[in-house]
N, C-alpha and C positions, 0 to 999 in steps of 0.2 A: 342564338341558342348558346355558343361557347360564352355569351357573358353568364346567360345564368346557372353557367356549369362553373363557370370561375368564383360566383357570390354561394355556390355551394361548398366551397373549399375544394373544386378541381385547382391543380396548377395549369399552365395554358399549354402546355405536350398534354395533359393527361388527359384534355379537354380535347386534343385535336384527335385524339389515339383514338375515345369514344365518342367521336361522332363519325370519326371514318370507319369503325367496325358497326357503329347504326347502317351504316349506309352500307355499306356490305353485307351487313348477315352475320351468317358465320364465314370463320376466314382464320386460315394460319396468319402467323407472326410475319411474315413477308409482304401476305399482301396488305394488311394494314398496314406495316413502317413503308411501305411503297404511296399508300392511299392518305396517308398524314403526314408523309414527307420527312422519315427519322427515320434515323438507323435502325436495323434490325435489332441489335443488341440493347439499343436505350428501349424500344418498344416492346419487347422482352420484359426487361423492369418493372415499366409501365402498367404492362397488363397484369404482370403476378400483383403489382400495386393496388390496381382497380377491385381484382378478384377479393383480394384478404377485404378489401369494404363493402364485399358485395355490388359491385357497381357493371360486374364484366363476370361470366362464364365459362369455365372450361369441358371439354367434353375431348375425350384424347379416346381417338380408333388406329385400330393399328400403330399405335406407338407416334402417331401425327394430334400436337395439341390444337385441337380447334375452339376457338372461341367466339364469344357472341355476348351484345350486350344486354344490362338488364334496360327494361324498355323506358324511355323516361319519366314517364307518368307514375312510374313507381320509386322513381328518385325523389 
């Protein structure tokens, strides 16, 4: 699947960011960069990245951003 996230124009972090928050769910910035293996702060980036494309979700409670992605089949 990360290749056909790459032939969509992911880069291969932003590919790895959105498939380990598929597999999670929803999930703060921790446990994704923990679940794709990147720093907190690059995966940060990453995800306000994803969001401006509509690709990723945010939903912020209590001042905690949570995110989730949009489901493939709508990529």
């Amino acid at each position: 699947m990360k290749e056909q996230l790459e032939k969509l124009g992911f880069s291969s972090k932003e590919a790895d960011v959105y498939l380990a928050l598929l597999e999670l769910g929803t999930a703060v910035v921790s446990d994704v960069a923990k679940k794709a293996s990147i720093n907190r702060s690059t995966t940060y980036i990453i995800l306000d990245s994803l969001a401006e494309k509509g690709f990723v979700s945010i939903l912020e409670k209590q001042n905690i951003k949570f995110f989730f992605a949009t489901p493939p089949e709508r990529l």
